[in-house]
N, C-alpha and C positions, 0 to 999 in steps of 0.2 A: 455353537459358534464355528463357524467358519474358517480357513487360515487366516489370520489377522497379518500374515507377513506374507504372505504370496506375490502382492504387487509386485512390493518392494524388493525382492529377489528379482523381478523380470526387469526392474529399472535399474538394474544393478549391474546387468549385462550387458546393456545399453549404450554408445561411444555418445558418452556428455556431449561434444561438439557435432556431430554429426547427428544424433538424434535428441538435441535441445528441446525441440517441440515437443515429442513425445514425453520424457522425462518430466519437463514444467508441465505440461498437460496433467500426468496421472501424480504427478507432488501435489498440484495447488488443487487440484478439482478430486480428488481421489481420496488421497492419503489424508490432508489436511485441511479438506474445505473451509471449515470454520476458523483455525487458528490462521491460516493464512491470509483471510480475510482482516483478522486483530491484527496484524503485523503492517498489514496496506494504510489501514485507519493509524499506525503509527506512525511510517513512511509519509504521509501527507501532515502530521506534527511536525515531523522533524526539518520538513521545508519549510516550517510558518518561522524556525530559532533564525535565522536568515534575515538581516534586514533588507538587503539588496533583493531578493526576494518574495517577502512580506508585502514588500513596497509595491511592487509589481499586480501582487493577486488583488492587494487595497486597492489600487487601483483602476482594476476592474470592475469592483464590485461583486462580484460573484458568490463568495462567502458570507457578505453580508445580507445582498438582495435575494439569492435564493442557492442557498449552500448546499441545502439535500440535491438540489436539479443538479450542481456543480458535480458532487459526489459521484452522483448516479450515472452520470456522463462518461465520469473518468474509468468506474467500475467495468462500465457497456464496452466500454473500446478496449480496454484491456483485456475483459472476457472473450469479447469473440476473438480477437487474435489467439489468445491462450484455446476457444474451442477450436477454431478450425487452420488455424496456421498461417506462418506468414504469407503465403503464397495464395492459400485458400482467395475467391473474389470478396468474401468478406474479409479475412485480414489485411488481404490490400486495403480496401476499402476504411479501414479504420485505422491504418497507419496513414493514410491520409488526411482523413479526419484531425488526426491528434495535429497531424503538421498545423492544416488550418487552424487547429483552436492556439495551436501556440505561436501562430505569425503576429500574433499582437503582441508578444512580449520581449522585448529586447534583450534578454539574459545574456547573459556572460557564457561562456562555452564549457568553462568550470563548474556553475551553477547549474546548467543543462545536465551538466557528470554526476555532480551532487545527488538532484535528483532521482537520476535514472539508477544509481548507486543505491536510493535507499528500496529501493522496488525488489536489488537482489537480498540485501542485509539483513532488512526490519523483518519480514517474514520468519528469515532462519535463524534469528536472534528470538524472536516469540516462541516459535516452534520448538528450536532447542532447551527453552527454556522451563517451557507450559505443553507442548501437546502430549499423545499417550505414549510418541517416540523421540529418539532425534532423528534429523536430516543425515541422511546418508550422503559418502563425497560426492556420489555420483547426482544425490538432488541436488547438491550445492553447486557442480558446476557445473551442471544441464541448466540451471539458473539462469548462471552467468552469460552462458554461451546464450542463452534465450532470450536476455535484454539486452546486451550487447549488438545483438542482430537488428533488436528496434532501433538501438540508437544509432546504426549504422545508416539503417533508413530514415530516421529523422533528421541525418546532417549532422549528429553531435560530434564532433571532431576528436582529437586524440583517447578514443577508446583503449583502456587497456586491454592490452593483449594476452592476459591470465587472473583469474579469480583474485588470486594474494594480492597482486598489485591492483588492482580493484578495491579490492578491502583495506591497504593500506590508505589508499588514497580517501575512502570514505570517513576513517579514519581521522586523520592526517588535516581532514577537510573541517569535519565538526569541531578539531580544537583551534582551527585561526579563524574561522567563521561567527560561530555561534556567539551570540553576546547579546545581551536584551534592547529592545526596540518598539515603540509605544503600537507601531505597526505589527509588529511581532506578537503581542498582549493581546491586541483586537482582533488580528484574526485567528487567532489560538482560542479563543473565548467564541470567536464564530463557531469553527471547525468542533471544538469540542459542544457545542449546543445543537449542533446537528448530530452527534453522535448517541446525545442524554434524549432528544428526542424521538428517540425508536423505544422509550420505554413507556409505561403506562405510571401517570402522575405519584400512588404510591411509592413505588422505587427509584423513580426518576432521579430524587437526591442522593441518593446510595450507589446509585450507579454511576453519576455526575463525582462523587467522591473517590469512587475506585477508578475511574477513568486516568487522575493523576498519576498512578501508582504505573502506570503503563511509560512514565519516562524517566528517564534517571536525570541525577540534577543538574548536569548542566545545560540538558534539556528545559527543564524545568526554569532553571534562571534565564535563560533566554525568553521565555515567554510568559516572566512573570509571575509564576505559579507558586501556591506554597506549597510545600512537603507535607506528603498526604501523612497522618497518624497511624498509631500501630493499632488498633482496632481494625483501620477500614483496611490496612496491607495483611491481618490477617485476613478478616475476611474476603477480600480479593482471592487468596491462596490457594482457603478453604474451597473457593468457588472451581478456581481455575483446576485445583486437583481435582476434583469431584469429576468435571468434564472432563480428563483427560483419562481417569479410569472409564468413565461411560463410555467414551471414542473407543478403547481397546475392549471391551467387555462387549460392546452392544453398540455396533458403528450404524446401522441402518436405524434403531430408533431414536438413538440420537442426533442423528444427523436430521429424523422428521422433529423431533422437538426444538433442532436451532435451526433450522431453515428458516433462512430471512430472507424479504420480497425481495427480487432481483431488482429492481428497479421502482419504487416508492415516487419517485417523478411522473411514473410511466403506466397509472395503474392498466392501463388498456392496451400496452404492446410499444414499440417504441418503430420507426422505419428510421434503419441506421442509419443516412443521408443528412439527416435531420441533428443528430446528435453532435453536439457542438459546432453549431452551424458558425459560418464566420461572424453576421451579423450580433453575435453575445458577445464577441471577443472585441472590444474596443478599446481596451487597455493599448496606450503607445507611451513608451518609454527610451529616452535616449543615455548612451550608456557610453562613456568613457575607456 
């Protein structure tokens, strides 16, 4: 085996704000491909606790009419900015994209923070949690610095200007926000039925089971869920430790045994132009 800490010594040396990209690049596509992944699929839960919100994606349709494509969408444009950079002509190109797909929905500028908040948190909240390390300051505020950038470009308004108050505010957000909402239920049961279907019918229950265990409760009461049992949050445990020694022991073949298809929308390639064209986005919402 290899240094298993090498990266992360060169990410270390690295000025968080000044090379964000770099930093987010070798954290999420590197270091923690997979759990980082778990934390994203958390980050889009934690938008459904939200009824102002919920309201919004409902009434799109999206999650209910075709939730993988939605998924798969969000994934593509996030990734290639994360591969090639803001600046790159694909990162332009899909921070644009994101503008158009989110011109249809009239959020609140709070809501928009929300968001964009849970993109730095959920990940490093999983990762610290379950992967075979934790986040280093320096991943946590290359994070920051590296979505804060997006939402500079997507017009989100009062960005904070330092990680802490970020985090307070994410914070700060989930306890006057979150509160159950039948729109909240439904698309939470969307979102996580698109998740249970990446498995193969056998485990599909089991996996749809431990899926809960992925939010804490007041999470959970916002989107109607019941509190997963102590069976299935062991075995969740047993699982997630298991990968998280295989990640530091044997990072190249388990990274070929959890590789999951980039894009399941897209078995044939995808032309990024295309990805969240305006025409899906029909949701209009007016907003006090």
């Amino acid at each position: 085996m290899g240094d298993r800490y090498s990266r992360v010594r060169h990410l270390n040396i690295l000025d968080p704000a000044k090379d964000c990209h770099e930093i987010h690049h070798g954290y999420a596509r590197q270091e923690f491909p997979w759990d980082y992944g778990r934390g994203l699929e958390v980050a889009l839960l934690k938008a459904c606790c939200v009824p102002e919100i919920s309201e919004a994606l409902a009434e799109s349709g999206h999650f209910t009419r075709a939730g993988q494509k939605r998924y798969d969408d969000t994934r593509i444009l996030l990734g290639e900015i994360v591969a090639h950079g803001f600046d790159s002509p694909r990162g332009r190109q899909s921070i644009s994209q994101i503008n158009r797909a989110h011109h249809g929905f009239d959020l609140a500028n709070e809501d928009m923070l929300f968001v964009l908040s849970t993109f730095v948190f959920e990940p490093i909240r999983w990762i610290d949690e379950w992967a075979w390390r934790a986040t280093t300051p320096a991943e946590r505020l290359g994070s920051f610095h590296f979505f804060a950038e997006i939402g500079r470009r997507m017009g989100v308004k009062d960005l904070p200007t330092d990680h802490d108050s970020f985090l307070r505010f994410n914070l700060d957000y989930e306890k006057r926000r979150f509160r159950y909402a039948a729109t909240n239920a439904n698309l939470g049961r969307a979102v996580l039925g698109v998740y249970s279907s990446w498995y193969r019918a056998p485990i599909r229950a089991l996996v749809s089971s431990t899926l809960l265990c992925r939010l804490d409760e007041p999470a959970r009461a916002a989107l109607g869920l019941p509190e997963p049992g102590r069976l299935t949050r062991a075995a969740r445990t047993l699982g997630l430790r298991t990968h998280a020694a295989a990640e530091l022991l044997l990072p190249r073949t388990t990274a070929r045994l959890f590789a999951r298809p980039a894009a399941r929308s897209y078995p044939h390639g995808y032309d990024l132009a295309d990805i969240g064209a305006r025409g899906e986005f029909t949701a209009r919402r007016q907003r006090s």
